[in-house]
KEFI-953548 format. One record per residue (C-alpha): residue number from 1; residue in one letter; x negated, y, z. Coordinates in Angstrom, 1 decimal. Each point is the difference from the previous one (the first is absolute). Layout:
<pts>
[NUM, "A", [X, Y, Z]] ...
</pts>
This chain:
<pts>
[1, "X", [-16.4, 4.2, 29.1]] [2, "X", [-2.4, -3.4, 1.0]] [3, "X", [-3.9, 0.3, -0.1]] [4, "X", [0.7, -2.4, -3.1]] [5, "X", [2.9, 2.4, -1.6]] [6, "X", [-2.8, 0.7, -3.1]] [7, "X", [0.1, -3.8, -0.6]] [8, "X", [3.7, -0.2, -1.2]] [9, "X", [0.8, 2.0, -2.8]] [10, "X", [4.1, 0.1, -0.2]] [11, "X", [1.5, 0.5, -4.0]] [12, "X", [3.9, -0.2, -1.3]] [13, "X", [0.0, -1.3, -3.3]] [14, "X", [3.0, 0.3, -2.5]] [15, "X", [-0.7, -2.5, -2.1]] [16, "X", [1.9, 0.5, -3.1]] [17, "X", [1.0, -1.4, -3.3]] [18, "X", [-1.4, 3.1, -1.8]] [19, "X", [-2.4, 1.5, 2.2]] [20, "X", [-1.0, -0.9, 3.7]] [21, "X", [-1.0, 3.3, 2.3]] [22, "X", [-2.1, -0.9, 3.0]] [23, "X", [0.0, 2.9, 3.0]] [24, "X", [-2.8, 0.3, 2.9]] [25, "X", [0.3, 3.0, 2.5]] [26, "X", [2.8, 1.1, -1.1]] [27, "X", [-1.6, 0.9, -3.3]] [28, "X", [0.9, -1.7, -3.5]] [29, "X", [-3.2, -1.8, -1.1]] [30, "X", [0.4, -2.1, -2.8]] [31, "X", [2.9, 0.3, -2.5]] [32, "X", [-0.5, -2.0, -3.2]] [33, "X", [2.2, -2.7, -1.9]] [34, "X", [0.5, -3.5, 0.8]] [35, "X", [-2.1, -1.8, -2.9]] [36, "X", [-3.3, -1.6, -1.0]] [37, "X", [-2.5, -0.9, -2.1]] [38, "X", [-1.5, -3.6, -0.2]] [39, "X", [-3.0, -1.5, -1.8]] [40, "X", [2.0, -2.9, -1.8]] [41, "X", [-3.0, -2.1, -0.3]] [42, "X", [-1.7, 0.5, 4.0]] [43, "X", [3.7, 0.5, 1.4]] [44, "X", [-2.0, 3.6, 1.9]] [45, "X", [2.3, 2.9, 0.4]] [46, "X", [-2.1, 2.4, -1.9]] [47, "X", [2.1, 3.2, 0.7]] [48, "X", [3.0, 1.3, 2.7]] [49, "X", [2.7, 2.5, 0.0]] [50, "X", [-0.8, 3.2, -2.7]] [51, "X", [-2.9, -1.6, -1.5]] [52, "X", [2.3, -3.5, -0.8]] [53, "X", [2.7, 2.6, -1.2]] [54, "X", [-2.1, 1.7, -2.7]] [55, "X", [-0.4, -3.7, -1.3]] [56, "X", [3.3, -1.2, -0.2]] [57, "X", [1.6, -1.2, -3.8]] [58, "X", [-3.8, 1.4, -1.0]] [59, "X", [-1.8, -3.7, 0.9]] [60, "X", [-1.8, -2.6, -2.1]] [61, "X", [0.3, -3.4, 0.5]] [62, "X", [-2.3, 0.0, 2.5]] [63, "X", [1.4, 2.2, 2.4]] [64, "X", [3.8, 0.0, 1.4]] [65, "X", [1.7, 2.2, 2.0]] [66, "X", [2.7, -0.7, 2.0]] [67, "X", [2.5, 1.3, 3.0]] [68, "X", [-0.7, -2.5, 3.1]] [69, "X", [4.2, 1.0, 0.9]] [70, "X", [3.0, -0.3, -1.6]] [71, "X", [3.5, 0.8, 1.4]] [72, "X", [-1.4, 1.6, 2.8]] [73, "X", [-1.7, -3.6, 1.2]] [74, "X", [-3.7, -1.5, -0.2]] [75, "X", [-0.1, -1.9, -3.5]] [76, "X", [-3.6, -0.8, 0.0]] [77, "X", [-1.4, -0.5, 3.3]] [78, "X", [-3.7, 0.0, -0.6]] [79, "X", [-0.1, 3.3, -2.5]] [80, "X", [2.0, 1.6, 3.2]] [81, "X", [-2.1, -1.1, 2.6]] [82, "X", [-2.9, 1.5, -2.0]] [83, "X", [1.7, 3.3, -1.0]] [84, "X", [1.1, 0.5, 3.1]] [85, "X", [-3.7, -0.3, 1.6]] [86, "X", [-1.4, 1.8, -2.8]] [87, "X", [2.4, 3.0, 1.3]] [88, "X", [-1.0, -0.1, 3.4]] [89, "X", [-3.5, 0.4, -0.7]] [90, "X", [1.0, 3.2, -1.9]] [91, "X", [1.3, 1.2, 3.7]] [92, "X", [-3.7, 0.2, 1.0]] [93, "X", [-2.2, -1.0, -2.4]] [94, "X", [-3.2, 0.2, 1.5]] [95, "X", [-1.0, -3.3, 2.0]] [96, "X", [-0.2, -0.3, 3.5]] [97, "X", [-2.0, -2.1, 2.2]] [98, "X", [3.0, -1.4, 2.0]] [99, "X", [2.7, -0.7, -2.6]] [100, "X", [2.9, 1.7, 1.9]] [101, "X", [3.4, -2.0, 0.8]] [102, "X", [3.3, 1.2, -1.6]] [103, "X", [3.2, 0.6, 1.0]] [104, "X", [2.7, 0.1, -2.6]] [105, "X", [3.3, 1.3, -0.4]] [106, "X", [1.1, -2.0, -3.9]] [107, "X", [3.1, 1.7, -1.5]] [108, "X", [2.4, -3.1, -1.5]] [109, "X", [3.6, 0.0, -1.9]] [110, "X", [2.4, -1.2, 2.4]] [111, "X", [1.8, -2.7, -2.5]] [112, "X", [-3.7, -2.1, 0.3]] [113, "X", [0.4, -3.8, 0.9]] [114, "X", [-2.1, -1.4, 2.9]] [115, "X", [-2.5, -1.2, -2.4]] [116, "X", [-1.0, 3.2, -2.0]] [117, "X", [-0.1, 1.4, 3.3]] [118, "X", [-2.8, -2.4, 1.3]] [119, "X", [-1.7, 0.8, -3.1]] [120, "X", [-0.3, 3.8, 0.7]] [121, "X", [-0.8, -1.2, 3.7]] [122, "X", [-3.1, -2.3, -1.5]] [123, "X", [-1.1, 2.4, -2.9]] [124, "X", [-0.8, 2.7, 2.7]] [125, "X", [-1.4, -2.2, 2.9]] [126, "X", [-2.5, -1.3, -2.5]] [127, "X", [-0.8, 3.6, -1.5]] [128, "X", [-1.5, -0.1, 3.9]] [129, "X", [3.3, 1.3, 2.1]] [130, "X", [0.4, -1.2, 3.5]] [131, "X", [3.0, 1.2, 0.8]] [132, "X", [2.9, 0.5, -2.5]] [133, "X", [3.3, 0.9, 0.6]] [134, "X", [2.4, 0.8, -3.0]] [135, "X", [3.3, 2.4, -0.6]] [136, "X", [2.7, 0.2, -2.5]] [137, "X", [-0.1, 2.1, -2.7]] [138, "X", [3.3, 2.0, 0.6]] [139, "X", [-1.2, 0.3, 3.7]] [140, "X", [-3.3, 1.7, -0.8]] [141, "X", [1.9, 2.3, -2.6]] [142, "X", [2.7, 1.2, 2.7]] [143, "X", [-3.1, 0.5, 2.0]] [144, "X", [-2.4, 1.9, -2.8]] [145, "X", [3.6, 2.5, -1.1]] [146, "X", [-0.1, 0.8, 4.0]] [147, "X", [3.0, -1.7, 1.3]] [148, "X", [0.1, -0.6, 3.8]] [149, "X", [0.7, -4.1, -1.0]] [150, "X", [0.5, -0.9, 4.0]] [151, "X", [3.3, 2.3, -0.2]] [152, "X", [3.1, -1.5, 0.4]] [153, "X", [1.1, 1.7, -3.1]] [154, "X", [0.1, -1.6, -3.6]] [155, "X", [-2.0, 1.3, -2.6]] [156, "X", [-0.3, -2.0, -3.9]] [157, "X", [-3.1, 0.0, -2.0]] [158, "X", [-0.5, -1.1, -3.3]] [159, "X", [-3.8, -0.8, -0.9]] [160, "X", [-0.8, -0.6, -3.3]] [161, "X", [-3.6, -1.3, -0.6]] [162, "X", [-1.7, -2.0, -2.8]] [163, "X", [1.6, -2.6, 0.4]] [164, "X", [2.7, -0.6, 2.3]] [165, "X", [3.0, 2.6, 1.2]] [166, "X", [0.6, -0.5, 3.7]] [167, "X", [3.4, 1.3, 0.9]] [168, "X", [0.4, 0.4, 3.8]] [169, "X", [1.9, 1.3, 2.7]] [170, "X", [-1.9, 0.6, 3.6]] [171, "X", [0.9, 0.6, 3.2]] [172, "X", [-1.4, -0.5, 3.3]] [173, "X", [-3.4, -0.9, -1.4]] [174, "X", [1.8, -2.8, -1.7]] [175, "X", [1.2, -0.5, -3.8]] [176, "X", [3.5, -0.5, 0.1]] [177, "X", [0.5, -1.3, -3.1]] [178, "X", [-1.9, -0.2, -3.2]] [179, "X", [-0.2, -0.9, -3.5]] [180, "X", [-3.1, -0.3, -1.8]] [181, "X", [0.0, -0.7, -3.8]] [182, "X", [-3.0, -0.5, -2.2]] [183, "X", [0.6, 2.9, -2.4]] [184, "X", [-1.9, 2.9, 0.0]] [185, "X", [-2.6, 2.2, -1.6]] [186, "X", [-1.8, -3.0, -1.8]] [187, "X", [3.5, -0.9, -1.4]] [188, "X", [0.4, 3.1, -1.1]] [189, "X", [-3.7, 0.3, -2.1]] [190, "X", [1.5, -3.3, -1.6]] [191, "X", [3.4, 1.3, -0.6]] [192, "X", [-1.8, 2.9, -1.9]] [193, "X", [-2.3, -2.6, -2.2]] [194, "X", [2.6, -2.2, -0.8]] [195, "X", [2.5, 3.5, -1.2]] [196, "X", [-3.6, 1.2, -2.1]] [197, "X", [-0.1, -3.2, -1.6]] [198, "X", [3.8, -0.5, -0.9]] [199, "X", [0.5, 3.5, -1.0]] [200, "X", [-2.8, 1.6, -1.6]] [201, "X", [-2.3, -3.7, -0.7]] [202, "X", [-3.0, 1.4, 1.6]] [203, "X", [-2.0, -2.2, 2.4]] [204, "X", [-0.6, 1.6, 3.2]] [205, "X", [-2.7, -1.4, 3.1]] [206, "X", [1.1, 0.6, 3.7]] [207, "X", [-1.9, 3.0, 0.5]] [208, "X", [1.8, 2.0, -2.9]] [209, "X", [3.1, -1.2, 1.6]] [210, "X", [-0.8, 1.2, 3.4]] [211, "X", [-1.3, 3.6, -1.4]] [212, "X", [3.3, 0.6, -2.1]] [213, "X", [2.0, -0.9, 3.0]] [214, "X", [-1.7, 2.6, 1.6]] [215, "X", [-0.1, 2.9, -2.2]] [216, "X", [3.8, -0.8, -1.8]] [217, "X", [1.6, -1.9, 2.4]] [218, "X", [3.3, 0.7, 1.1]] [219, "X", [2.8, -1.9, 1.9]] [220, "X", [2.8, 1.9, -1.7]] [221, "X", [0.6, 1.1, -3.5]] [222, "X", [0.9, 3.6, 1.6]] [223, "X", [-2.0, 1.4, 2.2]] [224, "X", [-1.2, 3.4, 0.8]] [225, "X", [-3.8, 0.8, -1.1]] [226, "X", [-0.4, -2.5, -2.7]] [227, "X", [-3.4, -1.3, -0.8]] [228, "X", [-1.5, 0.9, -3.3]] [229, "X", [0.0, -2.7, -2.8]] [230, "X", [-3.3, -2.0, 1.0]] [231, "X", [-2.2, -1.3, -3.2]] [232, "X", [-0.5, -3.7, 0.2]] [233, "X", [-2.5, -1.6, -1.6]] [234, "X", [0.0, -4.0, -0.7]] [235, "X", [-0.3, -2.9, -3.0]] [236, "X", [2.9, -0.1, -2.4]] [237, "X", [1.4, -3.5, 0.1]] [238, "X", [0.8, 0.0, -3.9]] [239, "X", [-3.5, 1.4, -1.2]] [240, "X", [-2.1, -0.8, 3.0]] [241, "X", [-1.9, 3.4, -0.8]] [242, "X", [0.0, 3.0, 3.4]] [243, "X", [2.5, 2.0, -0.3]] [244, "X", [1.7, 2.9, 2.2]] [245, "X", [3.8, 0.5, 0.8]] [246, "X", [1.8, 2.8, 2.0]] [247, "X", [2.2, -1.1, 2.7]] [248, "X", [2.4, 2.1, 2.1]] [249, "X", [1.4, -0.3, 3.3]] [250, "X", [3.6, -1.3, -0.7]] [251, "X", [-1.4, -2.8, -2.2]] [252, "X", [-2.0, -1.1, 3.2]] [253, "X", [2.9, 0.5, 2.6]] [254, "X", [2.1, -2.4, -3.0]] [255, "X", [-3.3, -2.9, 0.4]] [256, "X", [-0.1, 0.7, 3.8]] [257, "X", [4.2, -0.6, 0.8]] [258, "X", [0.0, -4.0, 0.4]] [259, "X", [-2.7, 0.2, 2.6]] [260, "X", [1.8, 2.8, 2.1]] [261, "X", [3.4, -1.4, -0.4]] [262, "X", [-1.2, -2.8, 2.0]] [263, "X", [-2.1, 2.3, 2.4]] [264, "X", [3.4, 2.1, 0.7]] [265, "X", [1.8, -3.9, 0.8]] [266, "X", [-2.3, -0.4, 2.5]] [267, "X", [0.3, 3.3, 1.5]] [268, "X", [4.6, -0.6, 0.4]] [269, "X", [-0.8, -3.5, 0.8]] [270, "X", [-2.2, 1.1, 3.2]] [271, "X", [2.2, 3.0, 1.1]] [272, "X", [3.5, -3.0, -0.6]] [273, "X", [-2.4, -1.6, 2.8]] [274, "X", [-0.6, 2.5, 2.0]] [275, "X", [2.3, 0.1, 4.0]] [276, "X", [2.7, 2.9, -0.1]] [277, "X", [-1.7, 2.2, 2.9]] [278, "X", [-3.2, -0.2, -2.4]] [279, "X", [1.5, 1.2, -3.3]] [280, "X", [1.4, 2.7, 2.0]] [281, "X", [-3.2, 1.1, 1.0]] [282, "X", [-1.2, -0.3, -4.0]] [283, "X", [2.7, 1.9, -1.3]] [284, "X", [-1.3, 2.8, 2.3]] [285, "X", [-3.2, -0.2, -0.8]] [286, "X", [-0.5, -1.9, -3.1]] [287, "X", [-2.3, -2.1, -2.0]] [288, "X", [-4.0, 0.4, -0.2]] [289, "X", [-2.1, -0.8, -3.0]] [290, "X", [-3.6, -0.8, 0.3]] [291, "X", [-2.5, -2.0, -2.0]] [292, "X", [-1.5, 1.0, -4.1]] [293, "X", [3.5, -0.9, -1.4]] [294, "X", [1.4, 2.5, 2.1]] [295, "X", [-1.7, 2.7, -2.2]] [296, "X", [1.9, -0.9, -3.3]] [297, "X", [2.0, 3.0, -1.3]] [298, "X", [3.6, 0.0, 1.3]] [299, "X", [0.1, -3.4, 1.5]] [300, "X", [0.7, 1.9, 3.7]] [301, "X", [2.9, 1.7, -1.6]] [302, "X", [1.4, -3.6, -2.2]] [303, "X", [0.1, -1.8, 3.5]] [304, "X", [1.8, 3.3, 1.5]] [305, "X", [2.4, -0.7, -2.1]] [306, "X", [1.0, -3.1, 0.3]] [307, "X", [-0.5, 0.0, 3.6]] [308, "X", [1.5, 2.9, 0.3]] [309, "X", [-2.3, 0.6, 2.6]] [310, "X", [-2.8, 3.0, 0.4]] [311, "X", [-3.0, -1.7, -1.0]] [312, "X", [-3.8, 1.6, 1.3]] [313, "X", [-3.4, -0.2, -1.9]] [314, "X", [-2.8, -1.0, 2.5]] [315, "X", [-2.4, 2.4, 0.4]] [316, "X", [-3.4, -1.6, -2.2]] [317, "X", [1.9, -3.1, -0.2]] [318, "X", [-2.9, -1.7, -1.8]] [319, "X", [-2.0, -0.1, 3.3]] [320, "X", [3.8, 0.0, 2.9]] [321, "X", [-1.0, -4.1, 0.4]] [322, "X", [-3.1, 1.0, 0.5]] [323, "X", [0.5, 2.8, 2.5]] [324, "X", [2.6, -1.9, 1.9]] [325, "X", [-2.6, -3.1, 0.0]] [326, "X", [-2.9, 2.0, 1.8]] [327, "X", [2.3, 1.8, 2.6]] [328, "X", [1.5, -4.0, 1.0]] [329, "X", [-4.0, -0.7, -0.1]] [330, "X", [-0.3, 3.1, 3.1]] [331, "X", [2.8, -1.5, 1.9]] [332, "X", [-0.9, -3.9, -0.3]] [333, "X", [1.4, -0.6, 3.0]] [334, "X", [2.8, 1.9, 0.4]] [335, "X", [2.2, -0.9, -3.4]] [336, "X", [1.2, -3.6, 1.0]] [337, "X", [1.4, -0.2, -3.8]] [338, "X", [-4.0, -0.9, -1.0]] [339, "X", [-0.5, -3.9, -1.0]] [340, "X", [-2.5, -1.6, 2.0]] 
</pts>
């Protein structure tokens, strides 16, 4: 530790579709979603994170909110550079007299062009980082489940965020091979609007659309431990008068298929990728599934199928980026896989 060691304050940052978690010592500080609230008429971002969230699909015409990624990637480069700023001071929010210098670890999908790439790079050196070094999302996953990722032995992980599925294969602190697709949760609260309003005409927001994927969604139409049939409230489309409808899990597995069709393509297309002496090692130890989507009912045991493969549920995969992010944040130097 320097005499100045107090003036650099070191964070890993998952910066996510849905939600971006931010660790320091080791310890998770800030976990909120990825969105904001603007003042239409001053362009001032006039609430981050929770605070935005309570606001969304509520707002006048004065006040928008909106999600500064999409797919995974930096859509709106100012409302990110501010959100992400705004997070950091929730690390330490009391001010200091000496502003202290960071050093970041930024978690990004590994199908990102060179440009979307810079734009995570410039986002967080103007949010006041001086030195920023980034690592792919199924790297920091294999990392967060606990997987020695320096081994000479293949290991498969599936991460399933907001919005992008990362499927890679890693090996010698390398990805192998790799397939990222731009599917995932968000597709899936859009999936379940679009099914709401062609089967039962009732207008749906986001938000409804995220909570009933939580509390009745389901990967498979037969799975063990059904949900109970969730209550959904929303506008009819014929009327235009609230109404409430009862959905069950089968009807939401039926809305949810297209999207995970093309999430289990990805998933045969990697492993068709993957060296012999590597899918040997898979086969013995199988496939890993971190990230929110991972935590849809049955979708472990619908991949295990038609991989044929044992498939293994990350423990707290919400927050295995994360994890895997703050210990490559410990040993900066050491992983030569992080992007300078």
């Amino acid at each position: 530790m320097g005499l100045f060691s107090f003036l650099t304050r070191e964070i890993a940052i998952d910066l996510g579709t849905a939600n971006t978690v931010i660790i320091h010592n080791d310890k998770v500080v800030v976990d909120e979603p990825s969105i904001v609230a603007i003042d239409r008429a001053t362009q001032k971002i006039i609430a981050v994170g929770k605070k935005a969230m309570l606001m969304h699909g509520k707002t006048h015409e004065n006040i928008k909110t909106m999600k500064p990624l999409r797919d995974g990637v930096i859509a709106d480069f100012q409302a990110a550079e501010y959100m992400i700023r705004e997070m950091i001071k929730m690390v330490t929010p009391k001010k200091s007299l000496f502003p202290p210098s960071l050093k970041m670890v930024i978690c990004i999908p590994s199908g990102i062009t060179e440009v979307e790439e810079r734009a995570v790079r410039d986002s967080a050196e103007q949010a006041g980082a001086k030195e920023v070094r980034l690592i792919h999302e199924p790297m920091a996953a294999a990392i967060g489940i606990g997987i020695d990722v320096l081994e000479p032995t293949g290991n498969m992980v599936i991460d399933i965020g907001g919005g992008t599925t990362e499927v890679a294969v890693i090996a010698l602190g390398g990805i192998v091979c790799n397939k990222s697709i731009r599917i995932a949760g968000d597709d899936f609260n859009s999936d379940i609007e679009e099914y709401m309003r062609k089967q039962h005409n009732i207008h749906i927001g986001e938000r409804t659309a995220e909570r009933i994927k939580i509390e009745a969604g389901a990967a498979m139409s037969d799975i063990e431990n059904p949900p109970e049939d969730y209550a959904v409230h929303g506008r009819d489309m014929l009327t235009g008068i609230p109404k409430e409808i009862t959905v069950n899990y089968s009807e939401i597995a039926h809305a949810l298929d297209k999207s995970i069709i093309k999430i289990e393509t990805a998933v045969l297309n990697a492993l068709e990728l993957t060296p012999p002496e590597l899918a040997a090692d898979i086969y013995r130890t199988g496939i890993y599934l971190a990230g929110g989507g991972s935590l849809l009912r049955g979708l472990d045991k619908r991949i295990s199928i038609k991989t044929k493969l044992p498939v293994h549920i990350a423990e707290d995969p919400l927050r295995a980026v994360a994890r895997g992010t703050g210990i490559a944040l410990k040993n900066f130097d050491k992983f030569t896989f992080l992007i300078k």
